[in-house]
Backbone as numpy.savetxt, mean C-alpha at the origin, in Angstrom:
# Nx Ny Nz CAx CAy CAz Cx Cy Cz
-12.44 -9.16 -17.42 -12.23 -7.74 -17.18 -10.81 -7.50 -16.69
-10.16 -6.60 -17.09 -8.71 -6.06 -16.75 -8.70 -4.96 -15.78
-8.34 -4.99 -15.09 -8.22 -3.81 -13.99 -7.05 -3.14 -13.58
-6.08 -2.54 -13.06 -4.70 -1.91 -12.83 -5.04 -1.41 -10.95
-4.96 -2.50 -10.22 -4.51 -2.08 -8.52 -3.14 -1.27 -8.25
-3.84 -0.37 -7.45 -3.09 0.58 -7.43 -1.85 0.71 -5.80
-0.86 1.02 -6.26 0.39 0.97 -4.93 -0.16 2.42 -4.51
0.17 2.27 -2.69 -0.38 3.50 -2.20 1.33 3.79 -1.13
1.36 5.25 -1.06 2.73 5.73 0.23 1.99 6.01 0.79
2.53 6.05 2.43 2.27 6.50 3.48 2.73 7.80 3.24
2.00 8.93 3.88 2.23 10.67 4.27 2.22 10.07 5.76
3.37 9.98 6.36 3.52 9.83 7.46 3.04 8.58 8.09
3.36 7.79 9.55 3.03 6.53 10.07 3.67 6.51 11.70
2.60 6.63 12.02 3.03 6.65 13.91 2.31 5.55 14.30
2.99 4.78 14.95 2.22 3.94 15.97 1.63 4.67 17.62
0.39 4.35 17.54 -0.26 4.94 18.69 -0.46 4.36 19.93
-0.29 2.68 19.67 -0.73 2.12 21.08 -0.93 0.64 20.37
-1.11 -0.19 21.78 -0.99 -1.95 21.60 -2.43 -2.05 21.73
-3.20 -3.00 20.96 -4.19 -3.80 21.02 -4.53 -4.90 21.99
-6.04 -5.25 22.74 -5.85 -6.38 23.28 -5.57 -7.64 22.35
-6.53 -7.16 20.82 -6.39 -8.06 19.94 -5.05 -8.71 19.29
-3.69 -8.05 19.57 -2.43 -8.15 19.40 -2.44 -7.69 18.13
-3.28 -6.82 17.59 -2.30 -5.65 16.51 -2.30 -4.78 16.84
-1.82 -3.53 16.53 -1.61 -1.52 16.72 -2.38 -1.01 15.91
-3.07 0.12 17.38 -2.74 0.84 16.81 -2.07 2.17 15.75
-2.98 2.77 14.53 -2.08 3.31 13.96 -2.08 4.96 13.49
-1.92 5.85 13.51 -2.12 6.99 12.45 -1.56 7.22 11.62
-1.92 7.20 9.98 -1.05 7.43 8.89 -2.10 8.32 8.03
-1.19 8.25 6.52 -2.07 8.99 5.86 -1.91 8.43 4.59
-3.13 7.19 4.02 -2.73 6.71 2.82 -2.85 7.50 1.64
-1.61 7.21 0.63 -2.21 8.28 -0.83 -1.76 7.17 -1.67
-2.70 7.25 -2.98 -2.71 6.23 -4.15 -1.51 6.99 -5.15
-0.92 5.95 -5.54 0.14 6.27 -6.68 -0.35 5.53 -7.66
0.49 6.46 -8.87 0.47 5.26 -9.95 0.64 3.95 -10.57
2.21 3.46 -9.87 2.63 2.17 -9.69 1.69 1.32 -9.58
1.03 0.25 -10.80 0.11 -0.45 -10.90 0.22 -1.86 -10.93
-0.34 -2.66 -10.51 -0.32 -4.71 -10.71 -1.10 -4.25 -12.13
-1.40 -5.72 -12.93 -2.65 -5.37 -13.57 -3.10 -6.93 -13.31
-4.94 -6.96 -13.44 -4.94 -8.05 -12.37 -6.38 -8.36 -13.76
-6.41 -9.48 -14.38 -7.72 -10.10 -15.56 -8.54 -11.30 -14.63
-9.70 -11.12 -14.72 -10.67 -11.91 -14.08 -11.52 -12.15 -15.12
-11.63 -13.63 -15.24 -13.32 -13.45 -16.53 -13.92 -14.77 -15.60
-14.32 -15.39 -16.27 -15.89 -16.79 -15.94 -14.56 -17.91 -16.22
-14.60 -18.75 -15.41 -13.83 -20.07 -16.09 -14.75 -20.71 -17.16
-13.96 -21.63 -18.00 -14.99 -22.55 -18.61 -16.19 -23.15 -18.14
-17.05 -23.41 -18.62 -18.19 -24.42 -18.20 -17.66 -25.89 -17.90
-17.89 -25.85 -16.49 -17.36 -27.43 -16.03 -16.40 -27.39 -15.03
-15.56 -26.18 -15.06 -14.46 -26.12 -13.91 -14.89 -26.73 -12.76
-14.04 -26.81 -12.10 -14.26 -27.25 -10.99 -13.56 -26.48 -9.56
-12.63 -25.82 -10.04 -11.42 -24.88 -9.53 -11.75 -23.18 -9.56
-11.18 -22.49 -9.16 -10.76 -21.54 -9.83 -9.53 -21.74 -9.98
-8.53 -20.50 -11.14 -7.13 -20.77 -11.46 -6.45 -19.75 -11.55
-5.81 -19.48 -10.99 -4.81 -18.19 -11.37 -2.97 -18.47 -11.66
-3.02 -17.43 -12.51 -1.52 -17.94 -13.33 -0.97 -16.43 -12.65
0.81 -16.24 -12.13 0.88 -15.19 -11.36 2.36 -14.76 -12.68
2.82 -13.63 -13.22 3.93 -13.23 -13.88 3.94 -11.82 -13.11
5.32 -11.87 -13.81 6.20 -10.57 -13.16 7.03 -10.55 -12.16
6.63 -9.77 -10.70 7.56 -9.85 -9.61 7.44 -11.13 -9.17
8.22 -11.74 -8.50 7.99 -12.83 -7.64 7.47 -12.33 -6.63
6.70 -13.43 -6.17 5.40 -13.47 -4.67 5.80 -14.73 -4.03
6.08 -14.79 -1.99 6.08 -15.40 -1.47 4.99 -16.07 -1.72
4.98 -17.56 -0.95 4.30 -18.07 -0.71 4.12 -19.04 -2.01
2.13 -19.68 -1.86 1.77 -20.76 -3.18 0.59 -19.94 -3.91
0.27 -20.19 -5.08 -0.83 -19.57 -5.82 -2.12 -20.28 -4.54
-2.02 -20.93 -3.80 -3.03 -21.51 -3.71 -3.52 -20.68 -2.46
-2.74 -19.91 -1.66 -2.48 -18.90 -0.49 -2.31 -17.70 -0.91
-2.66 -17.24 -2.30 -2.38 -15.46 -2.56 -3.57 -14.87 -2.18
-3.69 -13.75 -1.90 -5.03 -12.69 -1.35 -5.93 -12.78 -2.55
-5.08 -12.79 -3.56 -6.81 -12.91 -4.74 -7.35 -14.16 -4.64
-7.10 -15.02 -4.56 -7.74 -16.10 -3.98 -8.42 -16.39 -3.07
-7.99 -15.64 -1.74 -8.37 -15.74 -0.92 -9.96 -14.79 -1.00
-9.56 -13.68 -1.18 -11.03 -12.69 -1.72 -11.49 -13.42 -2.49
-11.20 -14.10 -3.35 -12.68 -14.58 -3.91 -13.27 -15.79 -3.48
-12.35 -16.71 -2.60 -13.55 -17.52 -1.43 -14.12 -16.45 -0.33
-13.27 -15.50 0.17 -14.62 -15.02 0.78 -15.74 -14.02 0.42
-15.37 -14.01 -0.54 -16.38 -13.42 -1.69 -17.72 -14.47 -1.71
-17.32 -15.49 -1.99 -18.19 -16.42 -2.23 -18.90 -17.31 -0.87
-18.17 -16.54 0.41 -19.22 -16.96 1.44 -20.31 -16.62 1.73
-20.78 -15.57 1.01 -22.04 -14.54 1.14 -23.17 -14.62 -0.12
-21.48 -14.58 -1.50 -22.40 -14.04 -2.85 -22.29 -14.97 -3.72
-22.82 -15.67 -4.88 -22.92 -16.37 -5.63 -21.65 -16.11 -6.72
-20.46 -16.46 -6.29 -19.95 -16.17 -7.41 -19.00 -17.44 -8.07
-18.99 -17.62 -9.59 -18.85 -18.71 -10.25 -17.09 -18.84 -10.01
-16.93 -20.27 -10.62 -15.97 -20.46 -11.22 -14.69 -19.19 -12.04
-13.50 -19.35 -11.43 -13.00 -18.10 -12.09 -11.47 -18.50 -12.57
-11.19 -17.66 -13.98 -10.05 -17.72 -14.13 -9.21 -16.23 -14.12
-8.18 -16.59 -13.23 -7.20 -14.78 -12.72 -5.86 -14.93 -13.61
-5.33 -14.11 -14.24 -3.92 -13.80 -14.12 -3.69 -12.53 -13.56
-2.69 -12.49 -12.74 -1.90 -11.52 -11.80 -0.76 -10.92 -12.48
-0.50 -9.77 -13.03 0.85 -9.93 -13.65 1.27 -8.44 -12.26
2.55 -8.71 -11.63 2.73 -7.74 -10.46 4.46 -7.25 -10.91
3.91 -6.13 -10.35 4.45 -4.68 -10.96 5.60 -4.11 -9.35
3.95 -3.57 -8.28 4.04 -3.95 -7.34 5.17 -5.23 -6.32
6.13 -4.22 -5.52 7.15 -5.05 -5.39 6.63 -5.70 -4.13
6.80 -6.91 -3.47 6.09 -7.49 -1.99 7.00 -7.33 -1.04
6.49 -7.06 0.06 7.25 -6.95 1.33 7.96 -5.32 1.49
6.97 -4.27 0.02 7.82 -2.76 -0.35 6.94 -1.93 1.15
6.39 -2.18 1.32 5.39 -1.15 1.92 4.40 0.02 1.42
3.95 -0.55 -0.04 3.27 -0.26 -0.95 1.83 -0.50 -0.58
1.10 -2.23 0.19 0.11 -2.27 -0.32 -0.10 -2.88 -1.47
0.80 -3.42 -2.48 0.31 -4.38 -3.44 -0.31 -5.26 -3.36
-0.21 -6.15 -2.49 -1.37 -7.27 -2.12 -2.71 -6.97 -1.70
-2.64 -6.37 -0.64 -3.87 -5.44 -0.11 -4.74 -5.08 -1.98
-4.15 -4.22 -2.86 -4.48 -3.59 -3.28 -5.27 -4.67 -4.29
-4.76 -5.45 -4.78 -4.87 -6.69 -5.34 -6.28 -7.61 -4.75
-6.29 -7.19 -3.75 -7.65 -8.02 -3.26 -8.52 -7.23 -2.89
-8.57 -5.90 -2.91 -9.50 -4.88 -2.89 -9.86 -4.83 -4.55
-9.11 -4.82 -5.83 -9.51 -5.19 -6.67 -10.31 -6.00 -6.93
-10.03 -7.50 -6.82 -10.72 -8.28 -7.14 -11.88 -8.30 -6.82
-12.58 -7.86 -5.48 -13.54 -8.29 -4.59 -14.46 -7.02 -5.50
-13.71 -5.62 -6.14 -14.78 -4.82 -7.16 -14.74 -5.27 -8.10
-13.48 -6.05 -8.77 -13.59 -6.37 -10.31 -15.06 -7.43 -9.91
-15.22 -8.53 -9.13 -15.97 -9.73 -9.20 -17.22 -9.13 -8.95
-17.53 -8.18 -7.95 -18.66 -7.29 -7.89 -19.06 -7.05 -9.10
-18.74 -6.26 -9.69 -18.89 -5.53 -10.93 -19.32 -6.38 -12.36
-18.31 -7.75 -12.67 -18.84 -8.64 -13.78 -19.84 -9.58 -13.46
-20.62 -9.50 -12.00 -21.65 -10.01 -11.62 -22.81 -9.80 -10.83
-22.56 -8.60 -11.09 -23.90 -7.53 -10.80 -24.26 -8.42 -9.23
-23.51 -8.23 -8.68 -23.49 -8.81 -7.23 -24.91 -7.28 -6.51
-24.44 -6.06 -6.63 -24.93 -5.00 -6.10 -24.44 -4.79 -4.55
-23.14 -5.18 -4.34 -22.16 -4.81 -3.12 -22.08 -3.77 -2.86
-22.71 -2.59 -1.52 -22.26 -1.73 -2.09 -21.05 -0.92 -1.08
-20.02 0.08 -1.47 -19.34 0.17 -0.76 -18.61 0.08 0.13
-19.51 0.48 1.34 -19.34 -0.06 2.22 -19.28 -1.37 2.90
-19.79 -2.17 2.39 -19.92 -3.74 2.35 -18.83 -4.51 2.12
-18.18 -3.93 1.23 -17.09 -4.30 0.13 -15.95 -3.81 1.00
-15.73 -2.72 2.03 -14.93 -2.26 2.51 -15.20 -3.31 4.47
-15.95 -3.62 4.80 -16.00 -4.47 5.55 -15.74 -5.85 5.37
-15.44 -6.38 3.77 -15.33 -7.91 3.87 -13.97 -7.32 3.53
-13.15 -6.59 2.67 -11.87 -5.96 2.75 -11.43 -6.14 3.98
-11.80 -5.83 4.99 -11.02 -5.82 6.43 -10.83 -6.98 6.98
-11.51 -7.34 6.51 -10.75 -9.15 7.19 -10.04 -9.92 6.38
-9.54 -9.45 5.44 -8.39 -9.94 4.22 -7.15 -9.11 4.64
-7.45 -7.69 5.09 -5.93 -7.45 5.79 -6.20 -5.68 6.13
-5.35 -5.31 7.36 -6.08 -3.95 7.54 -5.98 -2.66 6.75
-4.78 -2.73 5.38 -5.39 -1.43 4.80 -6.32 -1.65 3.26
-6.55 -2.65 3.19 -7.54 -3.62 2.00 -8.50 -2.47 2.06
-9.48 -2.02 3.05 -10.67 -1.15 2.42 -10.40 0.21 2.06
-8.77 0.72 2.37 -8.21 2.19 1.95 -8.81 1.70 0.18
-8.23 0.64 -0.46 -8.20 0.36 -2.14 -9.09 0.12 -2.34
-10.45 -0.15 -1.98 -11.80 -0.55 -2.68 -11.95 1.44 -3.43
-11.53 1.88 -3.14 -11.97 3.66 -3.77 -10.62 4.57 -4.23
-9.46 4.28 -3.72 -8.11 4.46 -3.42 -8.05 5.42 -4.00
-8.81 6.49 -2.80 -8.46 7.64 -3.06 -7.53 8.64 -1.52
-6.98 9.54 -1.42 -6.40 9.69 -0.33 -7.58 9.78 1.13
-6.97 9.30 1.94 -7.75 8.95 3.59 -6.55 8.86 4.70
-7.01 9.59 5.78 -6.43 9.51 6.78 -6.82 8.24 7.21
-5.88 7.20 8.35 -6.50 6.23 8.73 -5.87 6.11 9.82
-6.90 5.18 11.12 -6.54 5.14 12.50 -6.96 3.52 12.24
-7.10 3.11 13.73 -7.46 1.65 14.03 -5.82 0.78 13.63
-6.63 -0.09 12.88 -5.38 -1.03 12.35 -5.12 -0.45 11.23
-5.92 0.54 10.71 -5.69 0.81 9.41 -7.05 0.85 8.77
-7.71 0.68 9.37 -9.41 0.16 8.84 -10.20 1.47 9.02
-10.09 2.12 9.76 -10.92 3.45 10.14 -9.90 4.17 8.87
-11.39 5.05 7.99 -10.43 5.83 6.98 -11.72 7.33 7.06
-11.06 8.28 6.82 -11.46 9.40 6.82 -10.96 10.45 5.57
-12.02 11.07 4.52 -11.17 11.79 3.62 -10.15 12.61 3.99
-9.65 12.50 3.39 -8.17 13.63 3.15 -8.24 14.02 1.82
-7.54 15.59 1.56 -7.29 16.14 0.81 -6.16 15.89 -0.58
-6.27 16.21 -1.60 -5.03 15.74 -2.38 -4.37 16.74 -2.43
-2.78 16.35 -1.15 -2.00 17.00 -1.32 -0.52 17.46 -1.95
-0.52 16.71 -2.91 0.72 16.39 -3.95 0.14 16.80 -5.18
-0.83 17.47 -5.46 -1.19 18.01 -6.79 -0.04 18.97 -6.76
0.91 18.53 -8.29 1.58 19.65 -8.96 3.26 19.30 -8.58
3.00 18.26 -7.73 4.50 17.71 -7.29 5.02 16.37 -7.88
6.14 15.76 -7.66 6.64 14.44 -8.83 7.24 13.96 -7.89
7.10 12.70 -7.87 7.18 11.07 -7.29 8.46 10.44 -7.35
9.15 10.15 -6.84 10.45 9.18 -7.26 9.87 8.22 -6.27
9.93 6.29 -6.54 9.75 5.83 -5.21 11.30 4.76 -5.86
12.11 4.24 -4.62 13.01 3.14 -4.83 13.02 2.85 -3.71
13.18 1.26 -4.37 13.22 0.33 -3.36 14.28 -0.73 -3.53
15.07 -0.95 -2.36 16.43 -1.57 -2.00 16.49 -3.19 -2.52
14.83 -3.79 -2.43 14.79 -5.26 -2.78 14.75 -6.09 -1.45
14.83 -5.54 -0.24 14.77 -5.65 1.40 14.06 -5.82 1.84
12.84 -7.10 2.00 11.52 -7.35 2.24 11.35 -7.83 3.98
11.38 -6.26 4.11 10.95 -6.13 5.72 9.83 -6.77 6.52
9.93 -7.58 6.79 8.52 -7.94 7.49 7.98 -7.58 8.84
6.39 -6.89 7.88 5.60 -5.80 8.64 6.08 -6.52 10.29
5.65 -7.91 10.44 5.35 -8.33 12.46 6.99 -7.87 12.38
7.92 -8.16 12.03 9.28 -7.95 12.45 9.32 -6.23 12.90
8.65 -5.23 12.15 8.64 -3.82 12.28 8.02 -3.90 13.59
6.88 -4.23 13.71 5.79 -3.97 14.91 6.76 -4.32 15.90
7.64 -5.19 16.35 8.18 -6.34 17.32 9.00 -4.96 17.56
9.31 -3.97 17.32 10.44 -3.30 17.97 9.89 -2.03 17.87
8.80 -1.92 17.92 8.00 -0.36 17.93 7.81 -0.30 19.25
7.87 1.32 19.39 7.38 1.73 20.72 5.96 2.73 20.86
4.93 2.30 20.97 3.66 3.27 20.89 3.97 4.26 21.58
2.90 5.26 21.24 2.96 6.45 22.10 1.80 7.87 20.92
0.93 8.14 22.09 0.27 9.33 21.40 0.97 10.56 20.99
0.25 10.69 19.99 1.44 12.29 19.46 0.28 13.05 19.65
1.66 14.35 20.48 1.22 15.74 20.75 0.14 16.41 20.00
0.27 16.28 18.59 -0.09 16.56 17.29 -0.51 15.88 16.33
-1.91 16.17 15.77 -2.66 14.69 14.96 -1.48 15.44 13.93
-1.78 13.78 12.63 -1.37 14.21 11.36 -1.99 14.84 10.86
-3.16 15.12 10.81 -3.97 15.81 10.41 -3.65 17.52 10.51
-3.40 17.53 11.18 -2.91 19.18 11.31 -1.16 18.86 11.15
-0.50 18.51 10.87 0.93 18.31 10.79 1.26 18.44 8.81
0.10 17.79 8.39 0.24 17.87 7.15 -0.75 19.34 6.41
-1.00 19.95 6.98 -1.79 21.13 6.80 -0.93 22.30 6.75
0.22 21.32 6.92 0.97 22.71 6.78 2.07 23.05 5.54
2.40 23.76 5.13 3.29 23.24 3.70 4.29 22.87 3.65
4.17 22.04 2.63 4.82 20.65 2.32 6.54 20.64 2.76
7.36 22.17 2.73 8.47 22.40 2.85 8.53 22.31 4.47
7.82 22.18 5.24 7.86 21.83 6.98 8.05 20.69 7.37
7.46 19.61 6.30 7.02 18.11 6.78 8.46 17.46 7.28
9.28 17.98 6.88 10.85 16.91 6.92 11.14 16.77 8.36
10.67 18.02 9.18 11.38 17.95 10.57 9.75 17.47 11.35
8.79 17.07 10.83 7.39 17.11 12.06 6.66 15.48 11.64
6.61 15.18 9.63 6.15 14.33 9.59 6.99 12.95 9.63
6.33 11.85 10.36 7.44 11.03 10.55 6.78 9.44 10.42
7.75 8.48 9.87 7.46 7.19 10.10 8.16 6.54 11.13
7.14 6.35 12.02 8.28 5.37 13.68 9.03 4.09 12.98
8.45 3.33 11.91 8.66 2.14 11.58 10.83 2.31 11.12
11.16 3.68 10.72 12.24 4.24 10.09 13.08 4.02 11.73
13.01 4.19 12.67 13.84 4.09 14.04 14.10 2.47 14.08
13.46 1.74 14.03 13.45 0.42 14.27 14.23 -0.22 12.74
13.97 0.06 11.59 14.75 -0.41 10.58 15.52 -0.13 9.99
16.30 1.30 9.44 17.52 1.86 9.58 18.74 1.44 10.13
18.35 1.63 11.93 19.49 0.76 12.19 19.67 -0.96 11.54
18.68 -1.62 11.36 18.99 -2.64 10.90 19.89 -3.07 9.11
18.89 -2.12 8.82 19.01 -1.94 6.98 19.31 -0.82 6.93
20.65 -0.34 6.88 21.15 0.94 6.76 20.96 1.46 5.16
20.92 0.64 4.21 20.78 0.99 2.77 19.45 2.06 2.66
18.00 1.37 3.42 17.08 2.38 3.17 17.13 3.32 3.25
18.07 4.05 5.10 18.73 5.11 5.47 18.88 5.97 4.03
19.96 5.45 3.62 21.39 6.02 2.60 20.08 6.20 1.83
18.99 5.68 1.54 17.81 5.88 0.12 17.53 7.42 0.21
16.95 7.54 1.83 16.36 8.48 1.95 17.13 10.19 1.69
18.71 9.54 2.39 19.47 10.59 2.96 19.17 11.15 1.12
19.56 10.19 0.20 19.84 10.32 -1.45 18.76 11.50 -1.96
17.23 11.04 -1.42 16.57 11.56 -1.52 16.85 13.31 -1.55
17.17 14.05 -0.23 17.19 15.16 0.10 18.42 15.81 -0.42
19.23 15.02 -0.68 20.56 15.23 -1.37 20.35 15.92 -2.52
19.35 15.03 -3.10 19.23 15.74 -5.14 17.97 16.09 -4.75
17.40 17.14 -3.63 17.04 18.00 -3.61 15.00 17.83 -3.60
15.25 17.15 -2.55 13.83 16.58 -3.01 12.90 17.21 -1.69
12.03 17.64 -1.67 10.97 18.87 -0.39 10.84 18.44 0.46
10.44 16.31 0.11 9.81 15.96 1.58 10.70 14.17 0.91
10.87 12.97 2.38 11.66 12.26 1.86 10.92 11.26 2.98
10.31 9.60 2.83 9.87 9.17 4.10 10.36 7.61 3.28
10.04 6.87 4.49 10.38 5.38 3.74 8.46 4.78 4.34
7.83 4.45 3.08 6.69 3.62 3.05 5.95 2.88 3.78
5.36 2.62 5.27 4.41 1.67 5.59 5.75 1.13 6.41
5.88 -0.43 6.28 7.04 -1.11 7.11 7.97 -1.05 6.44
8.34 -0.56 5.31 9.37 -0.49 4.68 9.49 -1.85 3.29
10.17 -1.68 2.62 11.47 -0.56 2.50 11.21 0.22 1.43
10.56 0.34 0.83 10.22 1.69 -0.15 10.58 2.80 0.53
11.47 3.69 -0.27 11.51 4.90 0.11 10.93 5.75 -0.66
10.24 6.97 -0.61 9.88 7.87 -1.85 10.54 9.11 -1.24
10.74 9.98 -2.76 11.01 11.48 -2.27 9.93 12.28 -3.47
9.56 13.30 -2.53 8.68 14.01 -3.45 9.24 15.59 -3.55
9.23 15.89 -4.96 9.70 16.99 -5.66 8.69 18.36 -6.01
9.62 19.58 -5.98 8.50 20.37 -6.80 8.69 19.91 -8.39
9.41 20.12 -8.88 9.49 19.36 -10.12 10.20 17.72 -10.64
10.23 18.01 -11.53 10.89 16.71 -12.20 12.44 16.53 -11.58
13.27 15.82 -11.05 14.40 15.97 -10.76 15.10 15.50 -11.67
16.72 15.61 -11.12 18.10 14.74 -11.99 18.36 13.63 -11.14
17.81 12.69 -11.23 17.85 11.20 -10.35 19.16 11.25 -10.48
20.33 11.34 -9.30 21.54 10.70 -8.78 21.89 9.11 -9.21
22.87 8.95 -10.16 23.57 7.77 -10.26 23.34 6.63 -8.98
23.53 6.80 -8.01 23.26 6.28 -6.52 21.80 5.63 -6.58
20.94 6.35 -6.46 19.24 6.15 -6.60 18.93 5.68 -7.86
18.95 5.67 -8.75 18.67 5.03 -10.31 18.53 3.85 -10.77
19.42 3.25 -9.44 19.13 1.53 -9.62 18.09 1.08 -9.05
17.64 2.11 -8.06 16.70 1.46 -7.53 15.13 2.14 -7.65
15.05 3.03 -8.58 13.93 3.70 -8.85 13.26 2.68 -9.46
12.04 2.37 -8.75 10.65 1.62 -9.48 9.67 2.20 -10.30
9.34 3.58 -10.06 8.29 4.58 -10.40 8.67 5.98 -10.28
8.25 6.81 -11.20 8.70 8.02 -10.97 7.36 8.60 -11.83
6.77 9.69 -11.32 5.66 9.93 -12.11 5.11 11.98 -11.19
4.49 12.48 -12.14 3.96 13.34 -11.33 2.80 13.61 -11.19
1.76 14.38 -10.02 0.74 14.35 -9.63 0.20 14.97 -10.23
């Protein structure tokens, strides 16, 4: 079976507070984009002994033998009967963007493997073994828009609020790492949920909605900065940089004239 995991932006990202468990809390607001992996799962041969996965496209840290689809499908298989498998990964999805490609990738698998084996997982189930593969894994088992608190694991509907607007996302190639973001955050409750911050129209968000993770990496990686500034430059409503970075997106009322500047680094451009 062929499937297409889907890259998700943050509508905003505040850190709220420290964990005893040593992660953060968080408030954001995940939304699914188009930007797709495409991810094939079938039965291995009769006799395997392995499963196997072959990975093309972007490069991925690490070994095939340590990727999240792998990993979901041993713990897939601590509960449910599931066979021998052969994966190819072909990734689209850039790593270390603040997309969610991996996440998204193993929220796949764990429905693709559900699904070609009438496991009868249902939802919610699927979104609890998601959470211990990584905390926004159960946003993609449905990846549809959700507010989310906790680590990322508490999700609540949200509205789709980019119907009728267009997407630019670029990314610098700057693979921020998420603990490196956390290591220089400063928690703190906001005055104002997102929830009511984004209720308001979309031409307000620039001065109220905000990613904390952007204070801490900017100064470091000034290029993302210059992404964003690019963004509002050629005229774009609302402008944020992704999760830990470094994806930046800007969202449009219409189609824009992508700036010479930004063009190299546009990954996706699409409208809602």
């Amino acid at each position: 079976m062929l499937v297409f995991p889907k890259a998700k932006i943050n509508l905003g990202l505040r850190i709220t507070g420290r964990r005893p468990d040593g992660y953060h809390d968080i408030e954001t607001l995940f939304y699914p984009v188009g930007l797709c992996d495409a991810l094939e799962i079938v039965r291995a041969p009769h006799g395997s002994e392995k499963d196997t996965l072959t990975i093309t496209g972007n490069s991925l840290p690490g070994t095939h033998d340590d990727n999240i689809v792998l990993l979901s499908v041993r713990k897939l298989r601590e509960t449910f009967p599931v066979p021998r498998l052969t994966i190819h990964l072909h990734k689209k999805i850039p790593a270390g963007a603040g997309l969610g490609g991996g996440s998204s990738d193993a929220a796949s698998t764990l429905r693709t493997i559900n699904r070609i084996f009438s496991l009868s997982v249902d939802t919610q189930k699927l979104k609890d073994i998601a959470a211990t593969l990584g905390s926004d894994c159960p946003f993609f088992i449905e990846s549809v828009p959700a507010f989310a608190s906790g680590r990322g694991e508490i999700l609540a509907p949200a509205p789709f609020l980019l119907n009728g607007y267009y997407v630019v996302l670029a990314n610098p190639g700057i693979q921020a790492g998420t603990r490196e973001a956390y290591a220089g955050c400063r928690p703190a409750l906001p005055e104002t949920s997102l929830e009511e911050l984004v209720s308001r129209p979309l031409k307000e968000w620039k001065d109220t909605v905000v990613n904390d993770f952007e204070e801490i990496l900017f100064p470091q990686y000034p290029l993302i900065k210059e992404l964003k500034s690019a963004f509002y430059d050629s005229g774009a409503v609302f402008s944020l940089m992704s999760g830990s970075g470094s994806t930046v997106y800007g969202i449009y009322s219409e189609k824009p004239s992508i700036p010479k500047f930004l063009v190299k680094y546009v990954i996706f451009e699409a409208s809602f």
